[in-house]
C-alpha positions in Angstrom: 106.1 80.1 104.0 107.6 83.4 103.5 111.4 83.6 104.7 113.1 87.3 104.5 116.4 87.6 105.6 118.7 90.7 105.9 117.2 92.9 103.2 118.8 96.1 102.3 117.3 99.1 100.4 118.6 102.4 99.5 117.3 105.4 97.4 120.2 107.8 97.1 121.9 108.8 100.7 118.6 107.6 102.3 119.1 104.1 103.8 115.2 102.8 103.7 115.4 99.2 104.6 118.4 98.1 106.8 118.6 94.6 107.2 115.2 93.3 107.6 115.0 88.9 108.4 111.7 87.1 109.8 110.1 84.5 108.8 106.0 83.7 108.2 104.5 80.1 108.5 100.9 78.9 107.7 98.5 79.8 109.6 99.9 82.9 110.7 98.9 86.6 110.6 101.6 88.4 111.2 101.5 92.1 111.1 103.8 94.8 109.8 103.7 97.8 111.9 106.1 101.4 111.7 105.7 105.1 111.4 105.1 107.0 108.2 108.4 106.4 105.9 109.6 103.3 108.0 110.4 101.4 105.4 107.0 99.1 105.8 105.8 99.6 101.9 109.6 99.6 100.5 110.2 96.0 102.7 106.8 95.0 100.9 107.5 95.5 97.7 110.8 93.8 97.9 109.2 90.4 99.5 106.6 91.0 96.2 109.7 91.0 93.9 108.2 94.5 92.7 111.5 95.8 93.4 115.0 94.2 94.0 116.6 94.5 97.2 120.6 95.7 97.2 121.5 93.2 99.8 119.6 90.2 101.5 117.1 87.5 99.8 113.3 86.6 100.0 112.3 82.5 99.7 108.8 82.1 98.6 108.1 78.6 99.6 111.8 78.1 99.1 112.1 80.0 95.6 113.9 82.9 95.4 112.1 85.7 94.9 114.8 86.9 92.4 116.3 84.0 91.0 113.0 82.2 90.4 110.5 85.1 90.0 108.1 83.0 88.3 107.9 80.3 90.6 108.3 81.9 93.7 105.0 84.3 92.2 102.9 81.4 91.9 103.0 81.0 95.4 102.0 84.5 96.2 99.3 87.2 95.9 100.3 90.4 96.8 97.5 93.7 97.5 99.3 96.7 96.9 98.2 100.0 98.9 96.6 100.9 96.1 95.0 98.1 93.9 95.5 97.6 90.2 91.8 97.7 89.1 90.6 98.8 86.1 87.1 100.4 87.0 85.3 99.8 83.7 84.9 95.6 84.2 82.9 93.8 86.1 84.4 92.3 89.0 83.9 88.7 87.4 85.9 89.9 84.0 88.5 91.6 86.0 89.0 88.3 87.8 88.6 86.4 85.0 91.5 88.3 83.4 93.8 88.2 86.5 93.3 84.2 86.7 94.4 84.1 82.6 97.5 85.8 83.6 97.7 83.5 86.7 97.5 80.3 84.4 94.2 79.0 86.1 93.4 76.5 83.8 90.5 77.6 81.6 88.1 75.0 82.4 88.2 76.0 86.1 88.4 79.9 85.9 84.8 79.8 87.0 84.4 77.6 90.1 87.7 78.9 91.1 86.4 82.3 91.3 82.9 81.5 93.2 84.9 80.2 95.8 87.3 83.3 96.1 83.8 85.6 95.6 82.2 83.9 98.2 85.5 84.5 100.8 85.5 87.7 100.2 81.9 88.5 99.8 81.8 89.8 96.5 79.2 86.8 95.2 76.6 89.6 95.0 78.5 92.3 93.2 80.0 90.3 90.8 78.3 91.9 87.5 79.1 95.4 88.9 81.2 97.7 87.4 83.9 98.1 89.7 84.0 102.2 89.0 80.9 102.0 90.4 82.1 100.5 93.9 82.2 101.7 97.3 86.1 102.3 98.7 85.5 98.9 101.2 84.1 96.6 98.0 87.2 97.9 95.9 89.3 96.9 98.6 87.5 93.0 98.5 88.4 93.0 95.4 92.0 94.0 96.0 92.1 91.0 98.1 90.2 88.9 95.9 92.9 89.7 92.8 95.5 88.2 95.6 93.8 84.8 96.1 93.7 84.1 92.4 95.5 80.8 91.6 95.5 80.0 95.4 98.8 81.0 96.3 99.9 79.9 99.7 100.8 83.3 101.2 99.3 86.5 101.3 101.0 90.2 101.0 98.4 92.9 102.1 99.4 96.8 102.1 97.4 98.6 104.3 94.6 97.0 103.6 92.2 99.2 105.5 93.3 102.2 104.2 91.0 105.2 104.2 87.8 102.6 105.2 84.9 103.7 107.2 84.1 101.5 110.2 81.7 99.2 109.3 84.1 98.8 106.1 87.0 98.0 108.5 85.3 95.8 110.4 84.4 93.5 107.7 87.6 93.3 106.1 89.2 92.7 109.2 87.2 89.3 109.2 87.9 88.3 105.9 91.8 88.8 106.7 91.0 86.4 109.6 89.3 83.7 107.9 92.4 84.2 105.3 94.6 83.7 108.0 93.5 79.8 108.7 94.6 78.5 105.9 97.0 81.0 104.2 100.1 82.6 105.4 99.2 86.6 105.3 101.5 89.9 105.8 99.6 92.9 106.5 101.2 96.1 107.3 99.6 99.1 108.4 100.8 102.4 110.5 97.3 102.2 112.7 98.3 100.0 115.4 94.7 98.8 117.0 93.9 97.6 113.5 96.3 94.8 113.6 96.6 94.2 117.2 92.7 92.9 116.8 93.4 90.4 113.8 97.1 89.3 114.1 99.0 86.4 116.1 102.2 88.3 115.5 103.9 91.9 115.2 106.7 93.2 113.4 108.0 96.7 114.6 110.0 98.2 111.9 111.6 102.1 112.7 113.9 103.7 110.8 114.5 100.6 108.4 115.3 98.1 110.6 113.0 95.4 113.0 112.9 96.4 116.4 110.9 93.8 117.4 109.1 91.0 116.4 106.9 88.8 119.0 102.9 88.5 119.9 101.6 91.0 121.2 101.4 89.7 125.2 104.9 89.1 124.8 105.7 92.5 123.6 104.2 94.3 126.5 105.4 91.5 129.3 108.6 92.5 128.2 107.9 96.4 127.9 108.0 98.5 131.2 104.2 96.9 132.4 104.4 96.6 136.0 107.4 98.5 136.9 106.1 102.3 136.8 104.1 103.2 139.6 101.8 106.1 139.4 101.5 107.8 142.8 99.2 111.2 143.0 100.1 113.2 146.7 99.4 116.3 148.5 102.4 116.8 149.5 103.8 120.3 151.9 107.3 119.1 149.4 108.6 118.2 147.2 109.2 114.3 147.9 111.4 113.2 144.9 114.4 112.5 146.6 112.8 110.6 149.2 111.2 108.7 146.7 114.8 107.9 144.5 116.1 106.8 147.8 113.4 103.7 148.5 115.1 100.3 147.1 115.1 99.3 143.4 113.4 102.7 142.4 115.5 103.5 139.3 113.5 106.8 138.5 111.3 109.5 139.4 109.7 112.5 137.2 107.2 114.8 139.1 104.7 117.3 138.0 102.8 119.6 140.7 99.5 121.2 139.8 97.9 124.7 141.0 95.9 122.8 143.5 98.6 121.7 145.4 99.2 118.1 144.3 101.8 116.7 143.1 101.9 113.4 140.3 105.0 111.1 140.4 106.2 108.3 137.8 108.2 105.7 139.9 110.4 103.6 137.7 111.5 100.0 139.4 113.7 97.5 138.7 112.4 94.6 136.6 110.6 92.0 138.4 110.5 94.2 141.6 107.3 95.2 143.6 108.4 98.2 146.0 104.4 100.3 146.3 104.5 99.2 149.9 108.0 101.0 150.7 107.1 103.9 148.3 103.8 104.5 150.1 105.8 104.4 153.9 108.3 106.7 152.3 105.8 109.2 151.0 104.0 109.1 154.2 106.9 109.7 156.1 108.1 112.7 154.3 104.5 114.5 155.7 102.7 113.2 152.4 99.1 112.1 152.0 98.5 109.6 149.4 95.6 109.8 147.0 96.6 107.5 144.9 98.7 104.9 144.3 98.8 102.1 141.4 100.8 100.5 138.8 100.7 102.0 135.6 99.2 99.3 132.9 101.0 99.4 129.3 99.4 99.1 126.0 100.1 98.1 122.9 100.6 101.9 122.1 103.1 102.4 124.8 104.6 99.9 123.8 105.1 100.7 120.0 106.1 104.3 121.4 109.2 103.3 123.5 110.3 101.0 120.9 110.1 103.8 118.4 111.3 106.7 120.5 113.9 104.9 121.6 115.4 103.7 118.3 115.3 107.8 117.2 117.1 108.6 120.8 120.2 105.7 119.3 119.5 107.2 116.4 120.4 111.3 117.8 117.1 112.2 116.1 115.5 114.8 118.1 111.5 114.2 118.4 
C-alpha cells in the first residue's frame, strides 16, 4: 500500500506540488494524469524518496519514505521516465546487478529473474546487449529493473513514452497483469493510455489533486447529460426563448452562412427539459434538425477539471 498525504514541493517562487494525499491498495492501477509541468513527475519522485518533500509524508507499507528509506525501498520499484540502463550489459547482468544491490539472496538471483523475464517478456532477449534494443524492449526492461526483489508496489513514469503502437500496446498488458497482484502508479499526460489499463484516476493541475475517482464516476459527475445540443433553422435568433424554458441554466449559439444556427443548452443537474426546449424552439418559428444530449468523455472531462482550476486560478488560456 502506498499512502501520500499532503505533500508540498517548491523550487524557488514556483509552488510545484501543493498538497497532494491519496492512497493506493493491492490490486489497484491507479493512474496519474495532468498537463505538461503539473507537478505529475515532481509528486513521483517524492513518493520514490528521490527527492524530499517540504511538507507532507509518504508510508510505504507503513514506513516512511523519509525516516525509514531503506525499508520503505524494499517495498518499492520505481521506473523513472527515463530508465537507468547501462546499454553495454546484457539484460540478464544488468538485472543481475540491480538484484545484488536489492539484496536478492545470491542463491536465488537466477530463478528470481526467469520469473520477472518471463512477466515482462524479456526471456528471449535476455543475452542481448541492451544498446542494441528497440525503445519498447528498453522500456521492459525499465519495468523489469522495478520488479527486482518483488516489492509490493509499483511507481511507473510514463511508461509509454515515445512508443510506437504495437510497443504500447504490449506494455499496456504487462502493466495489467502487474496490476493483479502489485499495487502500481503510472502517470502519464496522454489520457486514453491510462483510461484503457487503470481502475482509478488522479487529476493533478497546477500542483494540487483535482480529482481522484474511476473513471465512470468522473464523468457521471461531470456535465454528461445536462448539455443539449440542438441544430435549427431558425428566421431568429432563439436564445432568449431558449434561457427562458425551466431549469435551462445556459445557452451559447453559433449561426453558420447557410442559415442554421447550433445551440449548447446547459440544464440543471438531474433535469431532462429536450421536450420543452423542442416546443419552445418550435414555437419561436424554428425547425428542428437536431436535437440530442451531448455525451462526455474522458477528455471532456479532464478539460473542465483543468480549465476550470486555471479560471480559480486567474490564468488566462
Amino acid at each position: 500500500m502506498i499512502e501520500v498525504s499532503g505533500l508540498y514541493k517548491a523550487y524557488g517562487l514556483n509552488q510545484a506540488v501543493r498538497g497532494v494525499s491519496f492512497q493506493a491498495q493491492k490490486g489497484e492501477i491507479v493512474g496519474l494524469i495532468g498537463r505538461n509541468g503539473a507537478g505529475k513527475s515532481t509528486t513521483m519522485n517524492m513518493i520514490a524518496g528521490y527527492i524530499s518533500s517540504d511538507e507532507g509524508n509518504v508510508w510505504i507499507n507503513d514506513h516512511d519514505i523519509l525516516k525509514e528509506p531503506l525499508e520503505a525501498k524494499r517495498h518499492l520499484g520505481y521506473m523513472p521516465e527515463v530508465p537507468p540502463l547501462y546499454s553495454e550489459m546484457t539484460v540478464f547482468k544488468y538485472l543481475e546487478f540491480v538484484c545484488k544491490l536489492m539484496g536478492v539472496e545470491k542463491g536465488r538471483i537466477e530463478s528470481h529473474l526467469k520469473g520477472i523475464l518471463d512477466e515482462v517478456g524479456l526471456e528471449h532477449m535476455k543475452n542481448r546487449l541492451i544498446g542494441n534494443l528497440s525503445k519498447g524492449y528498453r522500456q521492459r526492461v525499465g519495468i523489469a529493473k522495478a520488479l527486482c526483489g518483488d516489492p509490493e508496489n509499483i511507481i511507473l513514469d510514463e511508461p509509454t513514452s515515445g512508443l510506437d503502437p504495437q510497443q504500447i500496446v504490449e506494455i499496456r498488458k504487462v502493466i495489467q497483469a502487474l496490476g493483479k497482484e502489485h499495487t502500481v502508479i503510472i502517470s502519464s499526460h496522454i489520457l486514453k493510455e491510462l483510461a484503457d489499463i487503470c481502475t482509478r484516476l488522479i487529476i493533478i493541475d497546477r500542483g494540487r489533486v483535482v480529482a481522484d475517482d474511476t473513471i465512470e464516476h468522473l464523468i457521471s459527475r461531470s456535465d454528461a447529460g445536462r448539455v443539449l445540443e440542438l441544430n435549427v433553422k431558425e428566421p431568429v435568433d432563439i436564445t432568449k426563448v431558449l434561457r427562458a424554458v425551466e431549469d435551462v441554466t445556459d445557452v451559447t449559439r453559433q449561426s453558420f452562412i447557410t442559415g442554421n444556427a447550433n445551440y449548447r443548452i446547459t440544464q440543471k443537474p438531474g433535469t431532462n427539459r429536450s421536450e420543452a426546449v423542442s416546443r419552445a424552439a418550435a414555437a419561436a418559428g424554428a425547425t428542428i434538425l437536431l436535437l440530442r444530449p451531448v455525451e462526455y468523455s474522458l477528455e471532456d472531462v479532464f478539460f473542465d477539471l483543468t480549465q476550470r482550476t486555471s479560471l480559480e486560478a486567474g490564468e488566462v488560456r
